[in-house]
Every structure is written in C-alpha cells, then in structure tokens.
N, C-alpha and C positions, 0 to 999 in steps of 0.2 A: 808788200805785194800780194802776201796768199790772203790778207783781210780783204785787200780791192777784190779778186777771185772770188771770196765767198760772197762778198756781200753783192757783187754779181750774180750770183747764180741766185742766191735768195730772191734776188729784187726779179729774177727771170721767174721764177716760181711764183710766185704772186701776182703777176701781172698775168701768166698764164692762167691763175684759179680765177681772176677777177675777170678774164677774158670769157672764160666757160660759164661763171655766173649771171656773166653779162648774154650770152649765149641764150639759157634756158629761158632768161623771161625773153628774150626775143620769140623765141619758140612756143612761150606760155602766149604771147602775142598774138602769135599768128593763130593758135589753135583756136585761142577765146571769139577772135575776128569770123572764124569758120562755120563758127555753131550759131545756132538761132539765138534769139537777145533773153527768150526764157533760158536758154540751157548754158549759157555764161557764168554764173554761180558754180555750177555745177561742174563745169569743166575747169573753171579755178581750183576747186575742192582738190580736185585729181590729180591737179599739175602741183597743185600744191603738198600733198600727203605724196606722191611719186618722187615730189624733190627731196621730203625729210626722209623715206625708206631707200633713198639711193647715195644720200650723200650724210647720214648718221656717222658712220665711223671718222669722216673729215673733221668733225667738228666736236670731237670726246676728248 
C-alpha cells in the first residue's frame, strides 16, 4: 500500500511540472502573437534564456 502512495505522489508531481511546462509555452504563445512579425525572434530569444535562468536548478 505505501508503494501505491508513493508512486501517487510522484505520478502527481510530474504531471504537475509537465502542466507548468505546458503553461510557459502557452504563455511564450501568446507573447510571440503580441509583438510585430519582425520582433518575434526576438521575443523567443527572451522567453527562451528567461526559461533556462529560471528553471536551471530543476534540471542539474
């Protein structure tokens, strides 16, 4: 019974990082849609370096 327990909570934990991942490009989404068709590169760039200086310790 405490294996079924944990590997619940894992499988909750996961599903939750994969939810927030899912999250950020939504939100890289909507930004890229906002800006003009030149400055689209550019605000990938941003969403993209803002995602590796924010989520580094997750993935060491």
């Amino acid at each position: 019974m405490d294996n079924l327990i944990g590997a619940n909570d894992v499988l909750f934990v996961l599903l939750g990082a994969v939810m927030v991942l899912a999250m950020h490009a939504g939100f890289a989404f909507l930004e890229v849609g906002t800006v003009r068709h030149k400055n689209q590169v550019n605000a990938l760039v941003k969403i993209l370096v803002d995602f590796q200086y924010l989520h580094w310790p997750t993935f060491l």
